[in-house]
KOLBA-708710 format. One line per 3 residues: number of its first residue (from 1); for each residue y, x, z of C-alpha. Coordinates in Angstrom, 3 decimals. Layout:
BEGIN
NUM = Y/X/Z | ...
# end
This chain:
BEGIN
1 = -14.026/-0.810/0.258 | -12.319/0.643/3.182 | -14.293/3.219/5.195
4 = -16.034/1.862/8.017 | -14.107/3.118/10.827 | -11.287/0.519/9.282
7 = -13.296/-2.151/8.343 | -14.447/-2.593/11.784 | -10.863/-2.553/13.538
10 = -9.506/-5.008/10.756 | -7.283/-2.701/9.384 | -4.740/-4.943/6.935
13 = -2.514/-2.372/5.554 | -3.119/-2.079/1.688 | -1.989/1.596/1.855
16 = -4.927/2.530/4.376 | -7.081/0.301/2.040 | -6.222/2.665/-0.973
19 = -6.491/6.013/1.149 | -9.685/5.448/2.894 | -11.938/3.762/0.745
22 = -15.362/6.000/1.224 | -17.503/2.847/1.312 | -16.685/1.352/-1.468
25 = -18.152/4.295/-3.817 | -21.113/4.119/-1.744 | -21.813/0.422/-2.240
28 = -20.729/0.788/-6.314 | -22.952/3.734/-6.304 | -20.422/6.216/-7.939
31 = -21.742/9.028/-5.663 | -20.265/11.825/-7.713 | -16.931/10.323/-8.096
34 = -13.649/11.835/-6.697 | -12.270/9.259/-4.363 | -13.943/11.286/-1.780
37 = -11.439/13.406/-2.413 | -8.200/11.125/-1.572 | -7.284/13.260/0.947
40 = -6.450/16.398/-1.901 | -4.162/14.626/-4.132 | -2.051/16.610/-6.600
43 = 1.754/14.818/-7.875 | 1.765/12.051/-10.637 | 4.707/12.473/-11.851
46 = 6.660/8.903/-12.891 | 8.445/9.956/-16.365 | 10.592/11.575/-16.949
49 = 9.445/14.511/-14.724 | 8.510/18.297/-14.529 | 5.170/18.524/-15.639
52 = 1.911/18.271/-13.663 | 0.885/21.934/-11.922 | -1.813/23.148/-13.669
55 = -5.438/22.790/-11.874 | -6.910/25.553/-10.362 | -9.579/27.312/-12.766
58 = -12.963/26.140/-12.105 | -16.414/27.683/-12.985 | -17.418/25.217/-15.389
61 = -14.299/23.629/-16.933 | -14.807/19.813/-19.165 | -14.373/21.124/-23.005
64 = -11.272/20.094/-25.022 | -10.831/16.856/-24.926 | -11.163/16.613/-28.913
67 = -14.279/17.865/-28.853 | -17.983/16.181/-28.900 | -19.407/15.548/-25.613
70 = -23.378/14.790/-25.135 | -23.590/11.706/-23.189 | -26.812/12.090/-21.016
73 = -26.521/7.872/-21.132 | -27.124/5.218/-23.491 | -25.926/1.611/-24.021
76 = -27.825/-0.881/-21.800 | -28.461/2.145/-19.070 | -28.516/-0.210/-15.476
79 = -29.127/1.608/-12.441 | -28.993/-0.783/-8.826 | -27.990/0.566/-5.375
82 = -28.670/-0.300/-2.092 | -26.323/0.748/0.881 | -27.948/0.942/4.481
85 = -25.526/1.398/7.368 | -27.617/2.819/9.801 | -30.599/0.569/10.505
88 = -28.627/-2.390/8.255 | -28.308/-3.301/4.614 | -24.979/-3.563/4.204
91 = -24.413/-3.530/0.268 | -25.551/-4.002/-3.157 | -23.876/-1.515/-5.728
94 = -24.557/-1.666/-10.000 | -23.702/0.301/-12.911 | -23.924/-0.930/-15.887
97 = -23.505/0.221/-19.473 | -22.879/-2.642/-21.740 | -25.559/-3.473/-24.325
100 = -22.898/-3.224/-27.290 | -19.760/-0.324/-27.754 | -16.473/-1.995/-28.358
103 = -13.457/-0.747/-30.063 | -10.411/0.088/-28.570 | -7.045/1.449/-29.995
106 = -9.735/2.438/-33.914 | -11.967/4.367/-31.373 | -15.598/3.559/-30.461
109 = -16.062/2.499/-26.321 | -18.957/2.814/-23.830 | -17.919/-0.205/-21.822
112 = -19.048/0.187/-18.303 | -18.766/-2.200/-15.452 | -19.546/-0.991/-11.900
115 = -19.675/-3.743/-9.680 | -19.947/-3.600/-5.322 | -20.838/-6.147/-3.276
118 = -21.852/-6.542/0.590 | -24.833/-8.307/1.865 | -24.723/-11.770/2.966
121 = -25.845/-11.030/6.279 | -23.147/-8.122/6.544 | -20.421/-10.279/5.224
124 = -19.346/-11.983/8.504 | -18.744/-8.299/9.445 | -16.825/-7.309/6.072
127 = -16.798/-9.605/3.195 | -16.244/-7.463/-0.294 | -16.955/-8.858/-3.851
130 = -15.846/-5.643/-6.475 | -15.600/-5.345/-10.195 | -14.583/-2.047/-11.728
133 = -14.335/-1.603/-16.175 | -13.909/1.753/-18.033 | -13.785/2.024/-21.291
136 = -14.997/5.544/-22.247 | -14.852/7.037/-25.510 | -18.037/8.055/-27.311
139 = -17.909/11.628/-27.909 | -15.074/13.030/-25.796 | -16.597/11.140/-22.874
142 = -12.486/10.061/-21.497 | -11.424/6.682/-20.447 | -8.696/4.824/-22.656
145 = -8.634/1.925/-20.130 | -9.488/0.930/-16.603 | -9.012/-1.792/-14.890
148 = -9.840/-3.361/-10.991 | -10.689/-6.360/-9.333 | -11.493/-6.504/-5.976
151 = -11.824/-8.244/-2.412 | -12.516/-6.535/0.583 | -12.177/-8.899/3.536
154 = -9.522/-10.777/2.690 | -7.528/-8.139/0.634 | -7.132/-9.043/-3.436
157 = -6.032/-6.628/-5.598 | -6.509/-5.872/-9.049 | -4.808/-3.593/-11.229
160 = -5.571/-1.569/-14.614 | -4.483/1.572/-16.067 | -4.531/2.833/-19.706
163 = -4.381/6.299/-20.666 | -3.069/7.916/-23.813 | -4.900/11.093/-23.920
166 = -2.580/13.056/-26.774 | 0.479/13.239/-24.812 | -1.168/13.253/-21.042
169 = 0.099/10.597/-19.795 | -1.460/7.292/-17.674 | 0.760/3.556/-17.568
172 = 0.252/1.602/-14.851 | 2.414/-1.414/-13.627 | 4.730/-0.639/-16.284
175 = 5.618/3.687/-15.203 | 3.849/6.098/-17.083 | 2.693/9.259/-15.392
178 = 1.818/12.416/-16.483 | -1.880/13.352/-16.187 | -4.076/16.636/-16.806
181 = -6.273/17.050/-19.496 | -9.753/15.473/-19.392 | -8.602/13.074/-16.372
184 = -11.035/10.201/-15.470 | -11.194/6.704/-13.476 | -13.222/6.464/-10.722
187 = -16.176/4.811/-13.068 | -15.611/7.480/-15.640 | -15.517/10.227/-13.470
190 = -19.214/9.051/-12.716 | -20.444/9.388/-16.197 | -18.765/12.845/-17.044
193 = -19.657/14.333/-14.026 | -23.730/13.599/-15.216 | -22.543/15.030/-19.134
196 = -22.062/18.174/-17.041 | -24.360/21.019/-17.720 | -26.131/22.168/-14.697
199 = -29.214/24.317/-16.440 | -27.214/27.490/-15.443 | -25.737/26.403/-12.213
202 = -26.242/28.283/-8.858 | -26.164/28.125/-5.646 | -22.424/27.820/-4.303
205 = -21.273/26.865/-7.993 | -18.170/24.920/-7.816 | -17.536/22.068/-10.084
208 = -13.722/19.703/-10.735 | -13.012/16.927/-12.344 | -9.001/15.228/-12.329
211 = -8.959/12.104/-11.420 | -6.225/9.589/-11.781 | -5.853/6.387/-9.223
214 = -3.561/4.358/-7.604 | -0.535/6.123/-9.387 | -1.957/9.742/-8.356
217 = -4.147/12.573/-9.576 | -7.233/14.017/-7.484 | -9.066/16.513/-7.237
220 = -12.862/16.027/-7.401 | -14.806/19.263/-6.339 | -18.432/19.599/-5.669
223 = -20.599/22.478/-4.937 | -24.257/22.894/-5.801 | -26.493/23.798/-3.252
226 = -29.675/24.102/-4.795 | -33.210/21.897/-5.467 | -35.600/19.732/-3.193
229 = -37.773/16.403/-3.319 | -35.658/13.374/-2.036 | -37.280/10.137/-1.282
232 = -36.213/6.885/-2.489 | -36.834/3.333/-2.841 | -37.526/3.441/-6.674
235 = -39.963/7.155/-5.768 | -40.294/10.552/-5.054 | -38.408/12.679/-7.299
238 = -37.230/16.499/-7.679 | -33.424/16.351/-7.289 | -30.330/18.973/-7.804
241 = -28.133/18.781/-4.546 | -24.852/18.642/-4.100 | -22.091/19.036/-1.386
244 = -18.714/16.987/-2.668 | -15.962/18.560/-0.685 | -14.356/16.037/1.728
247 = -11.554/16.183/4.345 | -12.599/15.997/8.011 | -10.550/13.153/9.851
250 = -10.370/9.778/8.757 | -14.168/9.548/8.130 | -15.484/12.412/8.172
253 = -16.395/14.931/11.037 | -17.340/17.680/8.890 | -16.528/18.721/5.228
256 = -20.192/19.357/4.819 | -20.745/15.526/5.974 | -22.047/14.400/2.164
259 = -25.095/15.435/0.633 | -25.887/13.624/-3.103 | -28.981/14.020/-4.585
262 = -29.569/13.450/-8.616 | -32.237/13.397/-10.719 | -33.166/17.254/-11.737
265 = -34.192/15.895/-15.612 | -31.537/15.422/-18.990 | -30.485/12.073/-17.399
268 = -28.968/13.364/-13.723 | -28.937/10.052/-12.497 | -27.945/9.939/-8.620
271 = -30.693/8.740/-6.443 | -29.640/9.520/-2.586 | -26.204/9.947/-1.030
274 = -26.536/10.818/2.628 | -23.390/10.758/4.762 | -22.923/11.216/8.415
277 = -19.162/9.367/9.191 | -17.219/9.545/12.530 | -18.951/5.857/13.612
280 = -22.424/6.333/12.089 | -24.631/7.202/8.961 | -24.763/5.938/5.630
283 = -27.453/6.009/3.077 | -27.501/4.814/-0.392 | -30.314/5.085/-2.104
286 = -31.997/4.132/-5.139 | -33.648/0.695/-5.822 | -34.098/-0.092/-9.653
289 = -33.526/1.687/-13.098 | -33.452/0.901/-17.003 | -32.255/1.798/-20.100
292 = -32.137/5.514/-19.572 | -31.643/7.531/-22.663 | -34.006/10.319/-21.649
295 = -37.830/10.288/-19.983 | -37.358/10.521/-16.289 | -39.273/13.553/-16.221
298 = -37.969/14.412/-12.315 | -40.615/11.600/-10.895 | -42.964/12.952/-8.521
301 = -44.592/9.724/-7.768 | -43.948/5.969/-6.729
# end
């Protein structure tokens, strides 16, 4: 989804649809995602091409991606959002990890489906019915395919991308594009963000993830900023914080304008994003949860 700023002028261009699309994460609930960071893209390169510039170290880098990964999920994990803009409920957002892996390409799949969806009361303001797949490998914890289907007040589009991790590169509508190591999808990004270890992380610790969308690769940096008790529909719970660092403009004022809060226990599942935006607040928070691999040690109360 657009952010909110366009959604309420009617923006039509599909370009600004691509580049500003800050509610839609919200209402999936993929608060530790990249898009947020749409604003710091780095070249995909069409092939043939120079290759990618190398990221920028980072304090905790992903390991090789040929080596194991702990997945802090499990099959049949569901976790249910809901998106309040300002005083209104404006969306429904689900993640879900199907109940059986598949098998793509001789190698085991998570397959995940992240869907987004606006209330019906808020739909005569900004109709959008979302569908996002990834299918993640289990053990290196990297998409081999992606696709999307969306509509977002009038606009269709769907798309897919499939990634070929031994020789870096990412097709899409036919061009292949050269791609970092350990890149992600927007609904992959999610998951290997939470397979992160945090035990050892302090305050002002910067974390980055690539991330590869609409033919180019991002840059998803977050910065930890310490531990409190958040609030939510589903309970009280002791949460890690984190800043994601946006761009000020577009929607945001500020780049200190997102807060996400996730679960401080082994299965770091997000429970509050807070956002101020240039035409309001939005909160997503919370509502239901099942099929975690781990207790949910982090909850304080109901």
């Amino acid at each position: 989804m657009i952010g909110v700023n366009n959604a309420m002028i009617g923006v039509n261009n599909a370009k600004s649809r691509s580049s500003s699309i800050f509610l839609r994460l919200m209402i999936l609930g993929a608060l530790m995602t990249p898009i947020f960071l749409q604003a710091l893209p780095l070249p995909a390169l069409p092939l043939p091409a120079l290759p990618l510039p190398a990221l920028p170290a980072v304090v905790l880098e992903a390991p090789p991606s040929n080596q194991p990964v702990k997945a802090v999920f499990a099959v049949g994990e569901y976790l249910r959002y809901r998106l309040h803009y300002g005083f209104v409920d404006a969306g429904i957002g689900e993640l879900k990890v199907m109940d059986e892996p598949v098998v793509l390409r001789g190698q085991p799949c998570y397959h995940i489906v992240a869907t987004g969806s606006t209330t019906r009361s808020f739909d005569w303001i900004y109709k959008v019915r979302d569908r996002y797949e990834s299918y993640v490998t289990i053990g290196t914890m990297v998409p081999l395919l992606f696709k999307r289907d969306i509509y977002e007040g009038g606009f269709v589009y769907r798309d897919s991308y499939a990634f070929d991790h031994s020789t870096r590169r990412a097709t899409s509508d036919g061009k292949q594009y050269l791609v970092p190591e350990h890149v992600q999808d927007i609904v992959s990004a999610f998951y290997a963000a939470r397979s992160l270890d945090f035990s050892q992380a302090v305050v002002g610790q910067v974390f980055e993830l690539p991330l590869f969308l609409d033919h180019e690769t991002h840059r998803f940096i977050f910065r930890f900023k310490g531990r409190r008790t958040v609030s939510t529909d589903a309970g009280s719970f002791r949460a890690l914080v984190f800043m994601p660092v946006v761009m000020k403009g577009r929607v945001f004022s500020s780049q200190d304008d997102l807060v996400v809060y996730i679960s401080d226990d082994e299965n770091k599942i997000p429970l509050q994003i807070k956002a101020n935006i240039l035409v309001g607040s939005v909160k997503m928070t919370l509502t239901e949860h099942r099929g975690l691999r781990h207790p949910l040690s982090s909850k304080i109360s109901r």
